[in-house]
C-alpha positions in Angstrom: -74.2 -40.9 5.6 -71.4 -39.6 3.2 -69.4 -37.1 4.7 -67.2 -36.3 2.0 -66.8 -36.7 -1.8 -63.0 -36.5 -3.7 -63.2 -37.0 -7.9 -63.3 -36.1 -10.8 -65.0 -33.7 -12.0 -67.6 -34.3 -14.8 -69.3 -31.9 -15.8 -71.5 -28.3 -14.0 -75.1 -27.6 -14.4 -77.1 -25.0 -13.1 -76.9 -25.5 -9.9 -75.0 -28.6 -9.4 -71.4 -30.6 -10.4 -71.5 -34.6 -11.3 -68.6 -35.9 -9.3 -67.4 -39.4 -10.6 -66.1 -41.2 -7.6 -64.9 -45.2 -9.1 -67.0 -45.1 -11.5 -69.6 -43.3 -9.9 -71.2 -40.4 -10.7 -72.7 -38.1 -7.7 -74.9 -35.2 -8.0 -73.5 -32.5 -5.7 -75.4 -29.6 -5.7 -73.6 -26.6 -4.2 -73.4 -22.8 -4.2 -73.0 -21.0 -7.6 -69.7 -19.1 -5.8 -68.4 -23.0 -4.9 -69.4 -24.1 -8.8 -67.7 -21.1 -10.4 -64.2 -21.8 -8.5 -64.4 -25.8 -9.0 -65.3 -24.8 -13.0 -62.2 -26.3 -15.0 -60.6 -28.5 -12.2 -60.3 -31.7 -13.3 -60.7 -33.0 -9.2 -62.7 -31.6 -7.2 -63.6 -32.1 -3.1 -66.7 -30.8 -1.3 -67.7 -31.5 2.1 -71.5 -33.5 1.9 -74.1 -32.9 3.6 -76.6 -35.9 2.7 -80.6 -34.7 2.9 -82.9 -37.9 3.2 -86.6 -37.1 2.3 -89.1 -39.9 2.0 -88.8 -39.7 -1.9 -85.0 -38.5 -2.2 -81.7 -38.9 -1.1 -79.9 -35.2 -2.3 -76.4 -34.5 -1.5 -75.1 -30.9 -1.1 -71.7 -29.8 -1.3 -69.5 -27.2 0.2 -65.8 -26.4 -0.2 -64.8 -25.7 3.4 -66.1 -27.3 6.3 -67.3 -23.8 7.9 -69.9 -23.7 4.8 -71.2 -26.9 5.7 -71.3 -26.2 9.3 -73.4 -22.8 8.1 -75.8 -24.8 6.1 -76.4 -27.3 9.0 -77.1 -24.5 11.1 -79.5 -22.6 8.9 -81.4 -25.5 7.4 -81.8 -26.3 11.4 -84.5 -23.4 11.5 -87.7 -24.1 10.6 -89.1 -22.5 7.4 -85.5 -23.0 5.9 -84.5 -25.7 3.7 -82.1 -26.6 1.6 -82.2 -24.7 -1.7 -82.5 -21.2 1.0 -79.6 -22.7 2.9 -77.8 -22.6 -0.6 -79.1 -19.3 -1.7 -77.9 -17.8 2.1 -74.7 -19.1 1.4 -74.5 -18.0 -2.3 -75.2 -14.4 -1.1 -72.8 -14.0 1.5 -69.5 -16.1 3.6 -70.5 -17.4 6.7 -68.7 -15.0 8.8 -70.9 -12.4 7.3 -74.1 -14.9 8.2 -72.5 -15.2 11.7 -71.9 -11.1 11.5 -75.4 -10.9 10.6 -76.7 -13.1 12.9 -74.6 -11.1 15.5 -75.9 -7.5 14.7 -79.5 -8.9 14.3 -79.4 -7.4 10.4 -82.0 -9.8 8.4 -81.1 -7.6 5.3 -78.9 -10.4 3.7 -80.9 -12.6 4.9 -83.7 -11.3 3.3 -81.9 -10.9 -0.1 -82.6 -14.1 -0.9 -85.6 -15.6 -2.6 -88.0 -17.6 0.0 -86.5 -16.2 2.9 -88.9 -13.2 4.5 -88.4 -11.0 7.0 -90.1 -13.5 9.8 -88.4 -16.3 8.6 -84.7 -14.1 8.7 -86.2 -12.8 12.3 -86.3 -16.6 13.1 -83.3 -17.5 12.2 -81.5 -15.3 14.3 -83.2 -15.3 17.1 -82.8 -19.4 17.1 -78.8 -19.0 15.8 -77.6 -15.8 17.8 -76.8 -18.2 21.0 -75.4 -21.6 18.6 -72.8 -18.8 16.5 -69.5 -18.2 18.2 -68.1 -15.0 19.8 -67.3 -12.5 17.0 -64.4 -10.2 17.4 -65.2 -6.2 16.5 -62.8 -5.7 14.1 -64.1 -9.0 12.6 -67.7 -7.7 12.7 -66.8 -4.6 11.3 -64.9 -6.2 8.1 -67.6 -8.5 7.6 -70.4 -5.6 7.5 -67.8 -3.8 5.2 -67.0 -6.9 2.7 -71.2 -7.4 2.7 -71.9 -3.9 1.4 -68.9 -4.1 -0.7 -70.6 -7.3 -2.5 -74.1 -5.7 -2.5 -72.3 -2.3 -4.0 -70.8 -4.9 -6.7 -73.9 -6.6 -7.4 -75.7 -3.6 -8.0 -73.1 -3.0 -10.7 -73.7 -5.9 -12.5 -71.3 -7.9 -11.3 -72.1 -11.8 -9.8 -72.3 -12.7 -6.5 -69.1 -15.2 -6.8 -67.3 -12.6 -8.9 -67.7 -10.1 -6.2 -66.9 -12.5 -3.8 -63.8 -13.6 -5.1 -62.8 -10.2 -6.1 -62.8 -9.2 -2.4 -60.5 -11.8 -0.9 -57.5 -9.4 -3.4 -58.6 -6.5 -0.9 -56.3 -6.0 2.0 -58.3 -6.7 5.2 -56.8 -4.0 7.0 -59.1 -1.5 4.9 -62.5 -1.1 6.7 -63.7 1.8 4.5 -66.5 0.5 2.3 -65.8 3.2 -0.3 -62.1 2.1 -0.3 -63.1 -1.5 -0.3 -65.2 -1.2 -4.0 -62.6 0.9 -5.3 -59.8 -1.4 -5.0 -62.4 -3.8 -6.1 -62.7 -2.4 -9.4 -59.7 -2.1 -10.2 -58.9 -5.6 -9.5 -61.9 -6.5 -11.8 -60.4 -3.7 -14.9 -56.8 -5.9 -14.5 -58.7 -9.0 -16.0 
């Protein structure tokens, strides 16, 4: 199994990056947030999960290790495979997941296309015991940062933009209103 893949970066589709590894090219396919901050490197790292099917071998490819850890635990559940594993993780970090998981909210869960509300249900009910201790303050960042990016969203903004937009916010704001505005005015600087 190939647990990692360092290279050079070849080219981005929709939905996946050609890695050329010795000559080599791999087709990684990853979160549109992981694509968009690879986009213009000329090497590039993701952590690999490799998906063996009786008619494919796909690789998918995540940035940090807890994103891969993520979508091993969600594509665990049954009725969630790997293009909703992607789509969960596009949507929303894994400490919101966890967060979610947590609160038993299946409303980001839900947000993506494929996963119902039984399907969300069954994912935390199977994940609340295999996901860490989260602190409150944690929790209540997380909930925070995950309206913050729906608020965004509904603005017209991109998932990975409103994702990336957030880490410039000082996590010592919990306020969600206080969270968008200093969003936004991060996103009017560029």
């Amino acid at each position: 199994m190939i647990g990692k893949i360092k290279g050079k970066l070849e080219f981005i589709r929709n939905g996946y990056a050609v890695v050329d590894v010795g000559g080599v090219g791999y087709k990684i396919y990853s979160t549109i947030y992981a694509l968009g901050k690879i986009s213009g490197k000329a090497e590039v790292e993701f952590f690999i999960h490799t998906h063996v099917r009786e008619d494919a071998i796909t690789l998918y490819g995540f940035l940090t290790l807890e994103e891969l850890e993520m979508f091993e635990l969600l594509i665990s559940i049954s009725g969630v495979g790997p293009k909703a594993g992607l789509g969960i993780l596009t949507v929303a970090a894994p400490k919101t997941i966890k967060t979610a998981i947590v609160n038993e909210d299946s409303s980001i869960l839900t947000k993506v296309s494929g996963v119902g509300k039984k399907t969300a249900e069954r994912v935390i009910l199977e994940l609340k015991n295999k996901i860490g201790d989260i602190s409150a303050g944690d929790r209540e960042s997380a909930v925070s940062g995950s309206d913050a990016i729906e608020a965004l969203i509904s603005m017209g903004y991109s998932a990975s933009e409103a994702r990336e937009v957030l880490k410039s916010v000082p996590k010592d704001i919990k306020d969600t209103g206080e969270i968008i505005k200093r969003a936004l005015k991060n996103l009017g600087k560029k």
